[in-house]
C-alpha atoms as one frame of an Amber mdcrd trajectory, in Angstrom:
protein
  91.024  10.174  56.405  91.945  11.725  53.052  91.806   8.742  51.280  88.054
   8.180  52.880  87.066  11.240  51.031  89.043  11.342  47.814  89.215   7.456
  47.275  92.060   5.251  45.675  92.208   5.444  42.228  93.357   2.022  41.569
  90.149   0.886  43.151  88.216   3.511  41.545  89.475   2.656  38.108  88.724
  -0.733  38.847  85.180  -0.388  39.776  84.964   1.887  36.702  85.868  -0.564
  34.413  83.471  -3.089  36.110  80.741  -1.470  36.129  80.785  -0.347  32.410
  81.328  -4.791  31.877  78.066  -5.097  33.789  76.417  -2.356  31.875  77.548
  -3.623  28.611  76.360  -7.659  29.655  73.015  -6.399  30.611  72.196  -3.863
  27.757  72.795  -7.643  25.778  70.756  -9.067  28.206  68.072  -6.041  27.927
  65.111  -8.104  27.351  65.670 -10.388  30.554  67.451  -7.180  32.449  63.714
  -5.105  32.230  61.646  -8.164  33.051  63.895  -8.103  36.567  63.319  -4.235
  36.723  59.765  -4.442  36.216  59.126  -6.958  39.219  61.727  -5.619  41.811
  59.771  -1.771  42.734  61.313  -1.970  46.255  64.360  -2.882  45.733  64.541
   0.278  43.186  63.231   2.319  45.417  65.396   2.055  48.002  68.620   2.811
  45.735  66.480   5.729  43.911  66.246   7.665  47.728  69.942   6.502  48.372
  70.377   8.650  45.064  68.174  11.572  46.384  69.983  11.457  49.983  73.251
  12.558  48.923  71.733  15.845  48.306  71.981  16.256  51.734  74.726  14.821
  52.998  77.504  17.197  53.951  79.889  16.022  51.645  77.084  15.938  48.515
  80.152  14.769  45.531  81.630  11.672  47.714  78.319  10.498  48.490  77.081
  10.226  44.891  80.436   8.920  44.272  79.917   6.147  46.374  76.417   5.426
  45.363  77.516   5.444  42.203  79.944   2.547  43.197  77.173   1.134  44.685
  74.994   0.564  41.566  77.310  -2.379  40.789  76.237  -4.507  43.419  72.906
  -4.741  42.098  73.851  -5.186  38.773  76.536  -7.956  39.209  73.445  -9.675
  40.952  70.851  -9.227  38.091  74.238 -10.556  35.810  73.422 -13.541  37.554
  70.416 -13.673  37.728  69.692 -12.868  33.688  72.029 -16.040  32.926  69.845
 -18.565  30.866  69.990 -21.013  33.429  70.331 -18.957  36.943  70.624 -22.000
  39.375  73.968 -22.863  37.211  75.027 -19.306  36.813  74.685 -19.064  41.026
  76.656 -22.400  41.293  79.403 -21.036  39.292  79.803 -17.595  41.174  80.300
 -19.642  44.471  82.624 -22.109  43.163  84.965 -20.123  41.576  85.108 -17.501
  44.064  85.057 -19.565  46.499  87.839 -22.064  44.635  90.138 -18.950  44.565
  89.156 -16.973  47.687  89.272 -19.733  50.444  92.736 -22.049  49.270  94.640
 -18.919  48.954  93.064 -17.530  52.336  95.033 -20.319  53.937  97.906 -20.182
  51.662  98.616 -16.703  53.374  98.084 -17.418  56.398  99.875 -20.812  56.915
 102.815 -19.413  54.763 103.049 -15.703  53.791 102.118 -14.590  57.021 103.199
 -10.743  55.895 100.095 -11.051  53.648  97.695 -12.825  55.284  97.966 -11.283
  59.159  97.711  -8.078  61.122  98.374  -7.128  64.392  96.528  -4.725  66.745
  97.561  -1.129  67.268  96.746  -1.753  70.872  98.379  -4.610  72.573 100.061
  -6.180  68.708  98.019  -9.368  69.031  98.087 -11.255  65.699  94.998 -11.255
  63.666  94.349 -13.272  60.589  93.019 -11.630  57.545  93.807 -14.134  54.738
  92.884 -12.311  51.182  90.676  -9.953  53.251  91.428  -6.468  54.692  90.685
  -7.748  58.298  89.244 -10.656  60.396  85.648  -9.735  60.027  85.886  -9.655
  56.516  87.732 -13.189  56.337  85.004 -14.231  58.005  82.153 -13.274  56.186
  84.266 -14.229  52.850  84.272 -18.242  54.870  80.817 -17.731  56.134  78.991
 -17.542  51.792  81.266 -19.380  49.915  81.004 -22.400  53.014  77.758 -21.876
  52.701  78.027 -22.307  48.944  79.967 -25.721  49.338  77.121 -27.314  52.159
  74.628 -26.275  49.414  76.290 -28.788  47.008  77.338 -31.725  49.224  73.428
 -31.559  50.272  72.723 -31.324  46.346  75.154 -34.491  45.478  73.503 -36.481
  48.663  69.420 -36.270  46.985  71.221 -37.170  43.277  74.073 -39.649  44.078
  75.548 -39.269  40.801  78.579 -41.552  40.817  80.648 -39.596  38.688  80.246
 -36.619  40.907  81.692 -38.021  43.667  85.473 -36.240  42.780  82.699 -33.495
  43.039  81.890 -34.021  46.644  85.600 -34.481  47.917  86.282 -30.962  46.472
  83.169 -29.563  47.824  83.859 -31.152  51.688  87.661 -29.626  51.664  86.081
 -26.699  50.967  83.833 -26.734  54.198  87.154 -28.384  56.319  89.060 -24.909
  55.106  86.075 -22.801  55.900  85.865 -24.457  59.756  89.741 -23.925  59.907
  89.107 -19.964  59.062  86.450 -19.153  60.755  87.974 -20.559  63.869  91.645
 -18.418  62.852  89.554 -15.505  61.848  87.411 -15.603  65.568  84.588 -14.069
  64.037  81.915 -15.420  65.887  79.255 -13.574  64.278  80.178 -15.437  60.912
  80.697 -18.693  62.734  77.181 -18.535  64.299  75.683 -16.933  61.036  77.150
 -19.996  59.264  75.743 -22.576  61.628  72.439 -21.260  61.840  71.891 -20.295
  57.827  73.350 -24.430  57.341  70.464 -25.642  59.567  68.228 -23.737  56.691
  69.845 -25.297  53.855  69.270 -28.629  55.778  65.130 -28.241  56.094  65.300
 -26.436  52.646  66.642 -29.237  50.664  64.125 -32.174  52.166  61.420 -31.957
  49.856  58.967 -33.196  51.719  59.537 -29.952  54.084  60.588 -27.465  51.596
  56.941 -27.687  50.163  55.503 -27.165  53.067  55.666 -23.556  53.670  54.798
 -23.277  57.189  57.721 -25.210  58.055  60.088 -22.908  56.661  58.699 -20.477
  58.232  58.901 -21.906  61.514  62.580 -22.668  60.693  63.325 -18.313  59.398
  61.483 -17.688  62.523  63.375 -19.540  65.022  66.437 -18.801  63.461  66.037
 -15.118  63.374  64.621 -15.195  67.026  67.599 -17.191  68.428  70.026 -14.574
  66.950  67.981 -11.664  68.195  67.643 -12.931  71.810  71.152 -14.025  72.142
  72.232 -10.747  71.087  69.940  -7.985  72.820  67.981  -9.981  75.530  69.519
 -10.959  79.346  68.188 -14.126  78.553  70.591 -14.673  76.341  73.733 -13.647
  77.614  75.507 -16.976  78.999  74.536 -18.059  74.747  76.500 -14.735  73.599
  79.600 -15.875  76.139  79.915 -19.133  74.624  80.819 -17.700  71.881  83.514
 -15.817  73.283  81.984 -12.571  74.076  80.952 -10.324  76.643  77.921  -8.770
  76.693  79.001  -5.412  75.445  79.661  -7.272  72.066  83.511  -6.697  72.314
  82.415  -2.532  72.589  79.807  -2.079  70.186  76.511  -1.756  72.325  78.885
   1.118  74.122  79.368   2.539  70.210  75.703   2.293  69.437  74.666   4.554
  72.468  77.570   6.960  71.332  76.799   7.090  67.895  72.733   7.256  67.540
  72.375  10.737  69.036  75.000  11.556  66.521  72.323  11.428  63.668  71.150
  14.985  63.018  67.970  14.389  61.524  66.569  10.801  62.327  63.884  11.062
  59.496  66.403  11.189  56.599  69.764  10.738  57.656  72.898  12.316  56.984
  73.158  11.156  53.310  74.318   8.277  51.641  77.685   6.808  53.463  78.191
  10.180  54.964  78.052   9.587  58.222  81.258   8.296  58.945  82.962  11.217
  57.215  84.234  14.800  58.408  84.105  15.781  62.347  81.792  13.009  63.320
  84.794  10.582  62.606  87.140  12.531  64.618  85.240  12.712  67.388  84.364
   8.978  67.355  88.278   8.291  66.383  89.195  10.777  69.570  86.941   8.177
  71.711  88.110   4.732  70.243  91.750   3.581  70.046  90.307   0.979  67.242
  89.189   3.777  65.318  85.661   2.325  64.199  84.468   3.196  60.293  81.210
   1.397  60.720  78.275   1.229  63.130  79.200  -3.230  63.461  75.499  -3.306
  62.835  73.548  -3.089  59.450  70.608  -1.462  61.142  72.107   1.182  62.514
  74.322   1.885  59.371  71.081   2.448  57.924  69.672   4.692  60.076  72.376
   6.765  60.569  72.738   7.687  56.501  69.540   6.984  55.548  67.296   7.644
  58.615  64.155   6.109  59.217  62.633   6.601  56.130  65.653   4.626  54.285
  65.337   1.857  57.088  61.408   1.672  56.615  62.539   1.174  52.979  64.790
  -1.136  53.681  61.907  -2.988  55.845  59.932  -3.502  52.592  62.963  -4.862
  50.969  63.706  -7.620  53.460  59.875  -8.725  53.573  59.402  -8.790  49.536
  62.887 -10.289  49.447  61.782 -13.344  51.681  58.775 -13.678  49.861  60.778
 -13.632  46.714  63.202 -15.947  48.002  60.513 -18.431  49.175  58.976 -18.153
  45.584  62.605 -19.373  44.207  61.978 -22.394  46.477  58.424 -23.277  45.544
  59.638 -23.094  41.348  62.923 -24.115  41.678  64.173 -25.489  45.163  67.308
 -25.761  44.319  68.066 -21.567  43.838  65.467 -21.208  46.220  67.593 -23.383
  49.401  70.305 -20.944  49.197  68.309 -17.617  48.682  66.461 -18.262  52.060
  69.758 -19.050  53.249  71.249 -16.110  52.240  68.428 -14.132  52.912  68.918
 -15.495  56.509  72.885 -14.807  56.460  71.844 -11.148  56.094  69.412 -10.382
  58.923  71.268 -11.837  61.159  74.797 -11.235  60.123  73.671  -7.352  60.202
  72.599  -7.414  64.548  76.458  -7.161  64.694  78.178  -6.391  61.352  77.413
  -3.509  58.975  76.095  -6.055  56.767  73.699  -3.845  54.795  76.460  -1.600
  53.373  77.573  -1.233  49.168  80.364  -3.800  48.415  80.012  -6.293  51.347
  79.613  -9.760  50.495  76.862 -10.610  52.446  74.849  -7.187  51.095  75.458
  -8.732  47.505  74.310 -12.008  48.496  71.351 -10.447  50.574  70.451  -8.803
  47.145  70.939 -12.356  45.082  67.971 -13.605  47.723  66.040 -10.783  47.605
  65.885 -10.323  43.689  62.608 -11.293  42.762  62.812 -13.833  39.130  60.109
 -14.003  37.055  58.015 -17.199  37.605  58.116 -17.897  33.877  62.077 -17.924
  33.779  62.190 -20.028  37.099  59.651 -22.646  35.394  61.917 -22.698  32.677
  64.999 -23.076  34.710  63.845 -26.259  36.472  62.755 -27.478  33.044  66.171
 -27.014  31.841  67.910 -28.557  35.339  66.027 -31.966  34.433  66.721 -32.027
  30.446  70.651 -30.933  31.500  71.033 -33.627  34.081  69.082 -36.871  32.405
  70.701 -35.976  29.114  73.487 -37.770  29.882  71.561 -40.950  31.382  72.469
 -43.748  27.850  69.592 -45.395  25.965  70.749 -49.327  27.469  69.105 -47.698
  30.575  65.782 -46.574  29.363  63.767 -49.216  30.823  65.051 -48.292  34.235
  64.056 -45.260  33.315  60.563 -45.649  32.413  59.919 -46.356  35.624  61.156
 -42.556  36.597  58.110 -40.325  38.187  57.715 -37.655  35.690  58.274 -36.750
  32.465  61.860 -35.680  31.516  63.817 -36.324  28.049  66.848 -38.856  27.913
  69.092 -38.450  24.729  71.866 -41.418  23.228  75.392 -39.394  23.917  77.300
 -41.480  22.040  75.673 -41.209  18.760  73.065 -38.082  19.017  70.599 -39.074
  16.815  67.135 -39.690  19.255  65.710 -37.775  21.701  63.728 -40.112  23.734
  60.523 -38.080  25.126  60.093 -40.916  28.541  56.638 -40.418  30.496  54.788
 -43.246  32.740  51.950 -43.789  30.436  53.672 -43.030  27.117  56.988 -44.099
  25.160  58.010 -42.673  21.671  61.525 -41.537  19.619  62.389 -38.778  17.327
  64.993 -38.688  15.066  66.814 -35.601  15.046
C-alpha cells in the first residue's frame, strides 16, 4: 500500500524520461501537434477536469502525480498520429510491439515458467501472465496486437501482393499465438472483445460496406448491444456461462454494489485515481481475499474518481471519438478499419475491465480511435498509400496498368529516371 502512494522510482524515472521523448518529438512536430489540438476540444477537456479534480482528492500530490503520468498516453498517441504517413506509423506500433510482446509471452510461459506464471493467494491455482503483471493484462496485451495482425492478413487478402506473402505467414502465427494466450490467459472478456471487434474489421475492410455508413452502424450497434445484454440482462445469462462465468462476473457485480455508495460526492468524484487509495482500500481489502485495486469496469472507475460530471465528459469523448473514427474510414479506410475496431475494443472491454484508466492498453488504443485527424492530412495519407505501393509496380507492366481505375503514379525502380503520371483517359512521362 506504500508503494500505491509513493510509487516505484524505477517506473517513475522511466515514465519521466518518456515523457520528456514525447515532448521533445512533438515540439518538432509542433505544426502537425496544434492542428491535432485544435480539432480534439473534448478529448482536452476531459484531461483539463482530470487536472482540476485532484484538487480534491484526499491525497491532492499523488493524484497530480499520476495525472501527470497520464499525459503520456495522449501524447504517445498524437506521436502517432503526427507521423507523415499515420496508417504506416499505426502499422508499425502494432507490429513491433506486438513482434516482441506476444513470442516472448509464450516464451515465458512454455519455458520460464518463474516469469511468466502466478499462482493464487487463495487456493495456489496457476495463472499465466506471460510479459504482463497478471492474466487480465495478458489478455488485453493478445486481444490489440491480434487484433493488429487480423487487420493485416485482411489488408494482404484485398492487395495479393506476391511478395508479401512471407508477410502473411508472419502475420497468421501471430493470430495462432494470440488464440493460444487468450485461451492460457482465460480472460474471457478479451477473448469475446477480440471476436466481436474482428467481426468489425471484417465489414470494415469490404468496400462496398465500409462506404456505406449505415451498415457500420448497424454492425457498432449490434456489437455493442450483444456485449451489453450478455453482461447485465437475464436474457443473457446462459451467453455469459458459455464463456465460463457465472452471473456474478467471477465477484464483480457483488464489488460494484459495495463500492458505488463508497463515492462521497457522485457529482465530482473523489479526485483523479484517488479512490482506490487510503481507508477506502482497507476496507475493500478487509472484504476481498483478492484484494481488488480497480472497479473491473471502466464506467465505474470513472465515476468513482471523476463522478458524473467526468463520466458525462467522458460520454462526449466516446461519441466524437466514433464519429472521428468513422471519418478515418470514409478518407482513409485503411486507419479507419482499425479505429472503429478499437474504438469498439474499448466500450466493450470497459462493462468488465477498468478499461478507461491512464496506462492500459486498450485506454491508449481507445485514444488512437478517438483522436480526431485533420481531413487534409488523411487526404494526403491515402494519396501517399497509393504513390508508396504502385511505386514499385516496373514500367514492362504499364499497359496492364493503364487499364487500373484511377489515377495513381508508377515509377521505373531499376533506373529512376521517369515518373509515369497513368490515368484512363491520359498517358504522359517526365524525366526527372
Amino acid at each position: 500500500m506504500t508503494e500505491a502512494l509513493e510509487g516505484n522510482p524505477l517506473q517513475r524515472n522511466i515514465l519521466t524520461v518518456m515523457l520528456f521523448i514525447a515532448i521533445v518529438v512533438l515540439f518538432q512536430r509542433r505544426r502537425e501537434f496544434f492542428s491535432l489540438l485544435r480539432v480534439n476540444a473534448p478529448i482536452l477537456l476531459f484531461f483539463g477536469y482530470c487536472a482540476v479534480s485532484t484538487l480534491w482528492s484526499d491525497f491532492t500530490d499523488v493524484s497530480f502525480k499520476r495525472w501527470i503520468k497520464a499525459l503520456g498516453d495522449p501524447l504517445m498517441v498524437m506521436i502517432v498520429l503526427t507521423d507523415p504517413v499515420p496508417s504506416h506509423a499505426v502499422k508499425r506500433f502494432l507490429a513491433w510491439t506486438g513482434f516482441l510482446l506476444v513470442p516472448v509471452s509464450v516464451l515465458l510461459i512454455r519455458y520460464y515458467p518463474l516469469m511468466g506464471r502466478a499462482y493464487r493467494n487463495i487456493d495456489g491455482k496457476i495463472m499465466f501472465t506471460g510479459v504482463a503483471s497478471d492474466k487480465n493484462m495478458l489478455g488485453a496485451i493478445s486481444l490489440l496486437f491480434g487484433l493488429g495482425a487480423v487487420w493485416r492478413i485482411l489488408h494482404w487478402l484485398q492487395e495479393r501482393h506476391p511478395r508479401s506473402i512471407r508477410s502473411l505467414m508472419v502475420y497468421g502465427s501471430v493470430v495462432l499465438m494470440v488464440l493460444w494466450l487468450l485461451r492460457k490467459a482465460n480472460s474471457a472478456t478479451s477473448l469475446a472483445c477480440f471476436v466481436l471487434a474482428s467481426v468489425v474489421l471484417v465489414v470494415t475492410s469490404i468496400p462496398v460496406l465500409a462506404r456505406c455508413r449505415a451498415i457500420v452502424h448497424l454492425v457498432v450497434v449490434m456489437v455493442l448491444a450483444v456485449s451489453t445484454i450478455a453482461l447485465f440482462f437475464d436474457a443473457g445469462g446462459g451467453m455469459v456461462q458459455t464463456l465460463g462465468r457465472d452471473a456474478t462476473l467471477t465477484g464483480r457485480t457483488d464489488l460494484w454494489d459495495e463500492i458505488i455508495p463508497m463515492n462521497g460526492d457522485p457529482f465530482l468524484g473523489t479526485g483523479f485515481e484517488s479512490f482506490w487509495m487510503g481507508s477506502r482500500l482497507e476496507k475493500i481489502w478487509s472484504l476481498h481475499w483478492w484484494h481488488p485495486n480497480e472497479a473491473h469496469n471502466g464506467y465505474i472507475e470513472v465515476f468513482l474518481n471523476l463522478g458524473w460530471t467526468g463520466l458525462s465528459l467522458l460520454a462526449i469523448v466516446a461519441v466524437t471519438g466514433y464519429r472521428n473514427a468513422l471519418n478515418k474510414l470514409r478518407w482513409d479506410p485503411e486507419l479507419g478499419g482499425i479505429s472503429v475496431a478499437f474504438f469498439v475494443v474499448g466500450m466493450t472491454y470497459s462493462c468488465t475491465e477498468a478499461g478507461f484508466r491512464m496506462l492500459n492498453p486498450v485506454w491508449i488504443c481507445f485514444l488512437l480511435a478517438a483522436i480526431a485527424v485533420p481531413k487534409s492530412r488523411l487526404l494526403q495519407t491515402s494519396a501517399a498509400t497509393d504513390s508508396r505501393e504502385t511505386a514499385a509496380t516496373p514500367v514492362p507492366q504499364l499497359a496492364e496498368a493503364l487499364s487500373y481505375p484511377r489515377s495513381t503514379t508508377y515509377m521505373d525502380t531499376s533506373q529512376l529516371r521517369y515518373v509515369w503520371s497513368i490515368d484512363p483517359r491520359t498517358s504522359h512521362k517526365t524525366e526527372l
